[in-house]
N, C-alpha and C positions, 0 to 999 in steps of 0.2 A: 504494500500500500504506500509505503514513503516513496519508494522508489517511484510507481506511479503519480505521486504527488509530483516530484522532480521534473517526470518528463514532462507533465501536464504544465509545467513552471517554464518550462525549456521550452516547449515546443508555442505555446501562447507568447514566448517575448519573442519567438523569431520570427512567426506573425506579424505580431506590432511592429519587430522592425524594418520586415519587408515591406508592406502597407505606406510604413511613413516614408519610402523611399532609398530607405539603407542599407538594401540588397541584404546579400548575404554572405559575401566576404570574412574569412575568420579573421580579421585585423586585431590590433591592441587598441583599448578602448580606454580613453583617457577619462580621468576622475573627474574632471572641471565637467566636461561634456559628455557623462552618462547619461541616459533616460530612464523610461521606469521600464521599459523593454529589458537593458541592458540591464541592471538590478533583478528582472526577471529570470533572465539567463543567468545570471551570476548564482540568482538562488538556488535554481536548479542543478547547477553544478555543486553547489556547496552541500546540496542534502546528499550528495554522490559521494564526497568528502568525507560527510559524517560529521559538519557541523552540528555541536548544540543550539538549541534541542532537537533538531533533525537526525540524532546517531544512532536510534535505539534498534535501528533495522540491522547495523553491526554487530552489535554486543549479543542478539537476539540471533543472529544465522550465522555468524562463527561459529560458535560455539558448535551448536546442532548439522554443520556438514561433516562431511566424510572428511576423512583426516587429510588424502592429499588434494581433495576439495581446498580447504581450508586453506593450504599453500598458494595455492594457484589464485584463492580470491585474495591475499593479502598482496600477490604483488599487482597483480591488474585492477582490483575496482578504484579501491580512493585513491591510488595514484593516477589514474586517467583520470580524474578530475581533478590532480594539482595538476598535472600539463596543461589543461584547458585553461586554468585560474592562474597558472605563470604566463601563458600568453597572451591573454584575453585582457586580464585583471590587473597586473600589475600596481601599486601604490595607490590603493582601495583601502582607506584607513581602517574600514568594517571589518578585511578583514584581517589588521594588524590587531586589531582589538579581542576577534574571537578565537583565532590564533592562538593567542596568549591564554585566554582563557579554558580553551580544548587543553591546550598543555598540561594545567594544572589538575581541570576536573577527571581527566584520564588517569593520572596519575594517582589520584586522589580514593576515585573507584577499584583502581589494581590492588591497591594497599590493603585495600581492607577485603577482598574476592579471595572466595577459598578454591573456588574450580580455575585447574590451570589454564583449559582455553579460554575461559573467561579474563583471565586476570593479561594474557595477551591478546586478549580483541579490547580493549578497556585501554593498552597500553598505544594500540594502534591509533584510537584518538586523538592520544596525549604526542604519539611520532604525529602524525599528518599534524597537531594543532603546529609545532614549528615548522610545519611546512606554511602553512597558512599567515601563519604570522610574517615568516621570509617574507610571502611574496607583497603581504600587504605592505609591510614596510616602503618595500618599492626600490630601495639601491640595489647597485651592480653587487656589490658584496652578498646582501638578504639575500637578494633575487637566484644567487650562484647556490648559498647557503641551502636554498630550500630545497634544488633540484638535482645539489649534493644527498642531502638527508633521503630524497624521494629514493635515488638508487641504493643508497647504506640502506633503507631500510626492507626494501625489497630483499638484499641480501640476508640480512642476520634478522630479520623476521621470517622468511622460508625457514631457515635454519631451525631457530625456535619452535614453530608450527611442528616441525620434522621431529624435533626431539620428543617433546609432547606424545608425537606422534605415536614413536616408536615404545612410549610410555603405554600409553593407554594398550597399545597391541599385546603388550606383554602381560601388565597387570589387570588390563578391565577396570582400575581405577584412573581419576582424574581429578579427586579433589586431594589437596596437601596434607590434610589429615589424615590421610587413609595413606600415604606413599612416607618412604623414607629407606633411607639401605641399599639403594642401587645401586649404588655408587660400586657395589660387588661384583653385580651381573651383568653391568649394563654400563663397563665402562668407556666405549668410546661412547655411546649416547651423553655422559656425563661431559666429556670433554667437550664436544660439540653447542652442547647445551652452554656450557660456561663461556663460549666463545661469541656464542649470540647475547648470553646476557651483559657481559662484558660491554659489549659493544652498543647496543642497545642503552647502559647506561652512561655510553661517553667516555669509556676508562680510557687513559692513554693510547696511543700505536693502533686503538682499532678505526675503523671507516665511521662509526657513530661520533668520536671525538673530533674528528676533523670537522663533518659536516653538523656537526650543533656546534660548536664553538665559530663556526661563520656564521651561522644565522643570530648565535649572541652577541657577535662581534657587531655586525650590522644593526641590531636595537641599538648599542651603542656608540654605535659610527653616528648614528640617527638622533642621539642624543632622546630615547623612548627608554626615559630610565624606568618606569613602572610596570613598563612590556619584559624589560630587561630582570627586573626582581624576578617577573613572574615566569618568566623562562630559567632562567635560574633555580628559582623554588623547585618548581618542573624537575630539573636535572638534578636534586638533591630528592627527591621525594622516588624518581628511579634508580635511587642504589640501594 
């Protein structure tokens, strides 16, 4: 149903744009001279995102597909709609603002989520909210930042999905209370696992630390000191 919400979002402002004369050209659409068309489109891509409150169709079908399902939706759905919103949207304050905030309330849900696909569909959020925030920001730095983060994340989130994966296959469980001791049976899935989450939280040397410390560098190039806490916070609440 979100989903269908989206297209009906999408597909009604490219109407309006056609209609008022502004074909349909994928151009970059600049902030000063958006319409409610363009806003329209914008929306629609954002519920693809998994912007708040539009995310719950994430947290909601992760979980319940098939495990390498699950791989395969973490690197294509909400990344094809930051390529759209990195080309399209660019320094769109809306959404340096919810950016910021995806970062945090992802984070925020993980922490306290006892099922593991849960706690990394919760966490993809809180990855896409610094994407979202890059691109609103709008500088060359963000802008690189986010669509750095978009391919790290794609990487060491399959990874994670896979590890999981390889969990449930074995055990039949998924929530944390019910697991622990693998580390016996199931030791490259453990290495594997550690390598995503590592990375996933920014540790040094990995592809996660590179591309979120651009997209924090660029709040602060940007002089967005409250974006910049709030990404921050973000990256302390994922270790």
């Amino acid at each position: 149903e979100a989903n269908i919400a989206g297209g009906l979002a999408l597909m009604t402002g490219l109407i309006m744009k056609y209609n008022a004369g502004g074909g349909l050209e994928f151009i970059q659409v600049r902030p000063g001279s958006a319409g409610f068309a363009d806003y329209l489109i914008m929306a629609g891509f954002m519920l693809n995102a998994a912007v708040p409150p539009l995310h719950a169709w994430l947290t909601d079908s992760y979980p319940e597909s098939s495990i390498g399902g699950a791989v395969f939706m973490c690197a294509f759905t909400t990344k094809t709609a930051v390529y759209v919103l990195c080309r399209a949207f660019p320094g769109f304050e809306a959404l340096a603002v919810l950016g910021a905030i995806m970062a945090v309330y992802g984070v925020c849900y993980a922490v306290v989520e006892n099922d593991a696909r849960r706690i990394l569909s919760y966490h993809i959020v809180s990855q896409v909210g610094y994407m979202i925030c890059g691109i609103g920001i709008g500088t060359d730095l963000a802008v690189n930042g986010a669509c750095s983060h978009a391919y790290a994340h794609i990487l060491y989130k399959a990874l994670l999905f896979m590890g999981i994966g390889a969990v449930i296959e074995m055990t039949g469980r998924r929530k944390l209370t019910e697991l622990g001791g693998l580390w016996r049976s199931m030791p490259l899935t453990l290495v594997c696992t550690v390598i995503g989450g590592i990375s996933i939280s920014g540790f040094p040397l990995t592809s996660g630390f590179v591309s979120k410390s651009m997209v924090v560098a660029g709040a602060g190039e940007a002089h967005r000191s409250w974006i910049l806490i709030m990404l921050m916070t973000a990256s302390v609440g994922t270790f």
